[in-house]
Structure formats: structure tokens, C-alpha cells
N, C-alpha and C positions, 0 to 999 in steps of 0.2 A: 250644375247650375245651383246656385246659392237662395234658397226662399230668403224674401224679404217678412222678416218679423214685423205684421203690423200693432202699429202702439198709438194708442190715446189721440198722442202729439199730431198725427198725421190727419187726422178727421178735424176740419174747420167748426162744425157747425155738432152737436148731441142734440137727441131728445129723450126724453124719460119715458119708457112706456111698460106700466106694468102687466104681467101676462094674467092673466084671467085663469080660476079654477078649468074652465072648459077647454082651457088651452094642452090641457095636458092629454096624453094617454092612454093606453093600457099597461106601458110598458113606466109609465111615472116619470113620463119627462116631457118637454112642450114635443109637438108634433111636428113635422118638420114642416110641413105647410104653411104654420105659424110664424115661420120666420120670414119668408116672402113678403105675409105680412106686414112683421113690422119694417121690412125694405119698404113697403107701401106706403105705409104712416108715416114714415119718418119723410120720405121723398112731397105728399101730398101736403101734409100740413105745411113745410118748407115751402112750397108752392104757394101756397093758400096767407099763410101769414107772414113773410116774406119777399111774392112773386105778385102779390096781389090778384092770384087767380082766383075769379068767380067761378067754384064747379057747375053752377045751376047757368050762368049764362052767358058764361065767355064765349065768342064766335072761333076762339082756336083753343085748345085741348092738347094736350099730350097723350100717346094712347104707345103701350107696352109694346114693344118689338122684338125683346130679349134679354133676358135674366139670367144669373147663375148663383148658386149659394154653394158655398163651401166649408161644413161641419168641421167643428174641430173642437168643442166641447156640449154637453150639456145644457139646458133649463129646465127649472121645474117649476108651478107654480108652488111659492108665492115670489119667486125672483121678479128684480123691474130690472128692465135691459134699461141702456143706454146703447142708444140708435148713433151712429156716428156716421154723416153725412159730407160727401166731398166729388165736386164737378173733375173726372180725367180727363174728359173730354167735347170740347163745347164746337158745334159745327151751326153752320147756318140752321138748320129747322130741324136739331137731335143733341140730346144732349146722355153721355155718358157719366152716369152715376156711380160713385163705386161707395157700399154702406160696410164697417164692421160694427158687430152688435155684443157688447157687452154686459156683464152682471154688473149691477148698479156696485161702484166703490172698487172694483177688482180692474186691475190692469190688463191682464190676459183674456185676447180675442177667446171669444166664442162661436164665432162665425164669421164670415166676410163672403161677401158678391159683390156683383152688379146687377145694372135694370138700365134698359135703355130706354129713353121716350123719344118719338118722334111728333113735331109738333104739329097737327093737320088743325083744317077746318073741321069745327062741328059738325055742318051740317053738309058736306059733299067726301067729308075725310082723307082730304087730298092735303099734302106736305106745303106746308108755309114756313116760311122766317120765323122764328120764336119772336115772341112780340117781346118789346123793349124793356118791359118792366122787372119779366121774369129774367131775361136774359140778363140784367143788372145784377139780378139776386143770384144767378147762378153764379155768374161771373165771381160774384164776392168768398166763394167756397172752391174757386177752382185750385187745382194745383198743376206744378209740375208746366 
């Protein structure tokens, strides 16, 4: 089976996110917890400035179901990633994110996952329809 080389081109949507001295180590490189992360940042703010999600009072929410990260180079601080954001897969109330994250200016992955959300209600956390607005925004990053 032939891995697909991911590249730049393939990720609709970047964000800039520099990693923080505390982001590092013992071992002098970001932690790998860190990158989950910035999956997080990159997916939430995309939400938030884009989806028009209010975190403090929307009545539907996305909440984590499943992730995967897969290393394949280094950070260290003072590196700034570039978050690279793209919809695989968009279903009635879930949507599949797939992020690769790179060193700010460089072409070559540094890591790449997923994160999947499923959309619930707030306040009972049960599975609803992605509300419209967000679902637009995804929609605009989808591929494939």
C-alpha cells in the first residue's frame, strides 16, 4: 500500500500557533500532548470564528469522541506550527476532522491526525443535527 505524502496544498483552512517555552520537555522537544492541542486550537477557534460558535452559550456543543496523532517529525520551542484544517467527513450530528501541523515556512508534515466531534446538546448531551451555521463552515473546508 502506497502512503499518501501529505502536503500544504491538501489542508483548506491554516492557523498560526506558536508553541510556548512550557510546551517543551525534558527531552528538548514539544511534548506530545501538545499536539493534540494544537488539533484543539486549530478545530475550536475554526468553530468560534468561522462557525459562529458561542463556547459559553450555545445550546449545542461538539464534544470529542476520537483522535489519533501521528508523529513523524519533531518541535521545539521557539517553533510556530501551522495548524492545517480540512472536513473528511461531515454526517448529520459528527463531523470528521483530519489536521496536519507544520513548522511555520517548511513544507514537510510534522505530524497529522484526526479528532472527531459529535454534535449534542448542552444541557442533556444527547446527539443533534449540527446547527446550520457551523455546518456551512465546515462544509467550506471539506474535501474529497
Amino acid at each position: 500500500m502506497t502512503e499518501i505524502v501529505e502536503t500544504r496544498d491538501r489542508y483548506p483552512h491554516f492557523l498560526s500557533i506558536p508553541t510556548r517555552w512550557k510546551d517543551n520537555d525534558i527531552y528538548g522537544h514539544v511534548n506530545n500532548v501538545e499536539y493534540y492541542s494544537f488539533f484543539d486550537t486549530v478545530i475550536c477557534t475554526y468553530l468560534i470564528r468561522d462557525g459562529g460558535l458561542d463556547i459559553h452559550r450555545a445550546p449545542v456543543i461538539g464534544v470529542a469522541v476520537e483522535s489519533k496523532c501521528t508523529f513523524k517529525r519533531s518541535l521545539a520551542f521557539p517553533d510556530v506550527v501551522e495548524a492545517g484544517l480540512r472536513i473528511a467527513r461531515l454526517g448529520n450530528s459528527s463531523a470528521r476532522y483530519e489536521i496536519g501541523l507544520f513548522r511555520q515556512g517548511e513544507a514537510e508534515i510534522v505530524a497529522q491526525g484526526y479528532f472527531v466531534h459529535v454534535f449534542v446538546t448542552r444541557a442533556e448531551q444527547k446527539p443533534v443535527p449540527i446547527p446550520d451555521p457551523i455546518r456551512a463552515a465546515l462544509e467550506r473546508i471539506a474535501v474529497g
